[in-house]
C-alpha positions as CSV (number, residue, x, y, z in Angstrom):
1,X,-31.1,0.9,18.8
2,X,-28.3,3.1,19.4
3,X,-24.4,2.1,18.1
4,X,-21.9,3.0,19.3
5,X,-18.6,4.2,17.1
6,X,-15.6,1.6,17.4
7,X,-12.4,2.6,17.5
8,X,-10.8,2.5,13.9
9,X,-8.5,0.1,13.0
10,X,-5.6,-0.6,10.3
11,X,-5.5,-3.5,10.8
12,X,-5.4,-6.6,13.3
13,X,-1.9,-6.1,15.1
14,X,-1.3,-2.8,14.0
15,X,-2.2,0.2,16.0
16,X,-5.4,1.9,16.5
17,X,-6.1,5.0,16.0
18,X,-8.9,6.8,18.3
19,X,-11.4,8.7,16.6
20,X,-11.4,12.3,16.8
21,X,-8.0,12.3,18.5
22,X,-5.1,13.5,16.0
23,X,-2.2,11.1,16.3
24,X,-3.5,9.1,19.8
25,X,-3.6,5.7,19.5
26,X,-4.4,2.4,21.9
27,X,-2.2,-0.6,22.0
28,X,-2.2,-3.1,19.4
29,X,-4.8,-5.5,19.8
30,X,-3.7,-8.7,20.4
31,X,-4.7,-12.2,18.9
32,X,-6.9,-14.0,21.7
33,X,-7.5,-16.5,19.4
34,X,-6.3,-18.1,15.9
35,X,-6.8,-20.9,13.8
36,X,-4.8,-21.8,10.6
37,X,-7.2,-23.4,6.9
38,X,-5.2,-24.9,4.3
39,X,-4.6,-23.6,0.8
40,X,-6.3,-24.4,-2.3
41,X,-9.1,-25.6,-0.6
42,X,-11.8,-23.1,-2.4
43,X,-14.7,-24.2,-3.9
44,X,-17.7,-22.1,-5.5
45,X,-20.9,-23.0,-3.1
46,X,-18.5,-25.7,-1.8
47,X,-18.7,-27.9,-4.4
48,X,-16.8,-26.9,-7.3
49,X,-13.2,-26.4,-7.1
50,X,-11.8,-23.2,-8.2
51,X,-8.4,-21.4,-7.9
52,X,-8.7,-17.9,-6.1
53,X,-6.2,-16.7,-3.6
54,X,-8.4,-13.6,-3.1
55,X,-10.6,-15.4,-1.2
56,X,-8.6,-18.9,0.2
57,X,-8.6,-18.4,3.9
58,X,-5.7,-19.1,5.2
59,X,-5.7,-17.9,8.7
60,X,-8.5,-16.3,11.3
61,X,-7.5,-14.5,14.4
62,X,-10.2,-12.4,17.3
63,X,-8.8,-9.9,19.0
64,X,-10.2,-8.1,22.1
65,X,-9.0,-5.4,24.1
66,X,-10.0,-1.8,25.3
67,X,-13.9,-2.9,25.2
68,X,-12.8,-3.3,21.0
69,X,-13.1,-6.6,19.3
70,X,-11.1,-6.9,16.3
71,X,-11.5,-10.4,13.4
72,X,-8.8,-10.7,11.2
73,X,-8.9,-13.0,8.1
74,X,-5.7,-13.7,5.7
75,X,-5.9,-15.0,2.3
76,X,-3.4,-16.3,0.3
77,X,-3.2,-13.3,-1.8
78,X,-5.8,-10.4,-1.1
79,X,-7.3,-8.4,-4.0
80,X,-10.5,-5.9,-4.1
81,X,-12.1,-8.8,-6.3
82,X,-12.5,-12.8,-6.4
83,X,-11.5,-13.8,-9.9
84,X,-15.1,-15.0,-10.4
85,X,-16.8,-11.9,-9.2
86,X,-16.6,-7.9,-8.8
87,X,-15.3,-7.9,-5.0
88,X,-15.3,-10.0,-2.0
89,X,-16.8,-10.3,1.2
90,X,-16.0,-12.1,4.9
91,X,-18.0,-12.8,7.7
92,X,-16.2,-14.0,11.2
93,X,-19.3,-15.7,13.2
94,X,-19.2,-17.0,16.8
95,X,-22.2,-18.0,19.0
96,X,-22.9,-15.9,22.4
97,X,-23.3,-17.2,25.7
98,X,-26.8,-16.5,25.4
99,X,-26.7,-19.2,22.2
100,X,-27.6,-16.1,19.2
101,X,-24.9,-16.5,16.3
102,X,-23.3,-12.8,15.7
103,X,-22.0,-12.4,12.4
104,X,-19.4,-9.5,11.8
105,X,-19.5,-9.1,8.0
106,X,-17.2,-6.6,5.5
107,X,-16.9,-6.3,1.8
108,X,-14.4,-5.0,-0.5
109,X,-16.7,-4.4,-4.2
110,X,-16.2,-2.8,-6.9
111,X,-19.7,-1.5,-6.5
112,X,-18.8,0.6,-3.6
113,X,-19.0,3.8,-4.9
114,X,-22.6,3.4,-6.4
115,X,-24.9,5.3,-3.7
116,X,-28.3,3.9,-5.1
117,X,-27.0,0.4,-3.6
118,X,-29.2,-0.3,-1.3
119,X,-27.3,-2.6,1.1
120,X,-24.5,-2.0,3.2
121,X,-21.0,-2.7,3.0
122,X,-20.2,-4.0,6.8
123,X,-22.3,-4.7,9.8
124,X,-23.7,-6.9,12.5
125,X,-25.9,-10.2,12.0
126,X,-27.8,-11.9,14.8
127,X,-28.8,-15.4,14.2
128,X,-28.6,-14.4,10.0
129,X,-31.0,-10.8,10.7
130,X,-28.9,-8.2,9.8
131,X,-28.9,-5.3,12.8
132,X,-30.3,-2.0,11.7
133,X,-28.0,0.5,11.7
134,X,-24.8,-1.4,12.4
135,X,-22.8,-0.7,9.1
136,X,-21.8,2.6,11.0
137,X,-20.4,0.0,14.1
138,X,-18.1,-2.1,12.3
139,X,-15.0,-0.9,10.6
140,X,-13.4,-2.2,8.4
141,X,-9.4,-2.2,6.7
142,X,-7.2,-4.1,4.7
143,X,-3.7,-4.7,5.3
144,X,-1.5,-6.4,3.2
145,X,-3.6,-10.2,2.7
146,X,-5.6,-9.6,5.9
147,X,-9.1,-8.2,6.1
148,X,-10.0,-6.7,9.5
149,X,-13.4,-5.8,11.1
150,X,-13.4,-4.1,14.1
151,X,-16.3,-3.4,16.7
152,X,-17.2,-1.9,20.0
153,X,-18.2,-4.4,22.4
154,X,-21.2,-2.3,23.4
155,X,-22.3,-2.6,20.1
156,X,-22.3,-6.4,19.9
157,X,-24.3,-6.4,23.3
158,X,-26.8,-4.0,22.0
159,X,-27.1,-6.6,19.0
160,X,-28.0,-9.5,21.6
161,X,-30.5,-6.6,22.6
162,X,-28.1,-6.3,26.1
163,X,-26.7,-9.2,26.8
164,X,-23.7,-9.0,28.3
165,X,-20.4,-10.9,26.5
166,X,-17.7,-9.5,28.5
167,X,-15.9,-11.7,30.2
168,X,-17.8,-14.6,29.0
169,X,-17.1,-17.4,26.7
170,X,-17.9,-17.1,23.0
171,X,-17.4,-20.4,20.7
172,X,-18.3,-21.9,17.2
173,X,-15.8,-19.5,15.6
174,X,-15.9,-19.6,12.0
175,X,-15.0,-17.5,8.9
176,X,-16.6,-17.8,5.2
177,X,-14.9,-16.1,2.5
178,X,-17.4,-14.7,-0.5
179,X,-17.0,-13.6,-4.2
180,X,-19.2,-11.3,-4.5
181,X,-20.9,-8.3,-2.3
182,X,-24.2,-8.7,0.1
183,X,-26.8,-9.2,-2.2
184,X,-25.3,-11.6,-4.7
185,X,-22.5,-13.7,-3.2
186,X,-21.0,-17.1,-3.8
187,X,-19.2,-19.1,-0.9
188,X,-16.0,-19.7,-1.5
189,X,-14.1,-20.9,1.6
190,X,-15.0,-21.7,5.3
191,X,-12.5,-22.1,8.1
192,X,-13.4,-23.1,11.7
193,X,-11.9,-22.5,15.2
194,X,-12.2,-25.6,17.1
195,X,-11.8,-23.9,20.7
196,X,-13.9,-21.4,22.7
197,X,-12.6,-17.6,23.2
198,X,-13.3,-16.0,26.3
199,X,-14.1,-12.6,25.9
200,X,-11.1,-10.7,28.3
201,X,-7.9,-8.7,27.4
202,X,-5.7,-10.7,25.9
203,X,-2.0,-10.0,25.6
């Protein structure tokens, strides 16, 4: 399946820089669509509390613009590592019109640097089946306590093996917040959109 390079981003709001193009940029992405978690809420696996600002959502927002989708998640206080584990991990998931769940998923580990891991560090999901090839799709950037992925549409609608999302509506819009990296992970937080985001340029 052939990916297509996304445009790189800083970070959700700020400008993007095109690839290959010295100092060009797009406009900032906009946020289509937010949603707001409480604080102190974490739990490991749900069910035990625990204090960690690294990874206690506290706001989601999905960008789209210039064929680019951009997911955004703030945390109380962002760090390379959860205090329980070596470095953490978010996944934004919606469902597609066609009624797949795509999972955008990035990491920030400690472990990064070690080549002989054999699992990668961003990507697409498809109804939980990781997409071949799509760590070199999604980007992935921190700025200040907001983690930001950012994709080319075409590359989520060769996920859904063509199907088209533009201009459709995409709904069940969630985030999870991880301790951990890909392989060994513990759930932390979860926050939920409650709306549906149509996939158009938003401003």
């Amino acid at each position: 399946m052939k990916l297509v390079r996304p445009v790189l981003a800083a970070a959700l709001g700020v400008s993007l820089a095109v690839a290959g193009a010295a100092g060009a940029a797009t406009p900032r992405l906009p946020a289509c669509a937010t949603f707001s978690d409480p604080t102190g809420d974490t739990a490991l696996e749900g069910a035990i509390p625990v204090a960690d600002a690294s990874v206690d959502i506290t706001g989601v927002k999905l960008g789209y613009a210039k064929k680019t989708f951009a997911a955004g998640v703030t945390v109380a206080k962002y760090a390379a590592a959860s205090t329980y584990s070596d470095g953490v991990r978010f996944d934004v998931n919606f469902t597609a019109p066609d009624g797949k769940v795509v999972t955008l998923f990035g990491q920030h580990s400690r472990t990064e640097a070690v080549s002989s891991q054999a699992f990668a560090f961003s990507g697409i999901k498809v109804d939980g089946t990781y997409v071949s090839g799509s760590n070199k799709a999604v980007a992935v950037s921190t700025t200040g306590n907001t983690f930001t992925m950012t994709v080319g549409l075409a590359d989520v609608e060769a996920a859904l093996g063509g199907d088209k999302v533009a201009g459709k509506s995409v709904s069940n819009i969630n985030a999870i917040s991880w301790g951990g990296y890909e392989v060994v992970s513990l759930g932390y937080d979860n926050a939920a959109g409650t709306k549906p985001f149509k996939v158009l340029d938003c401003a």
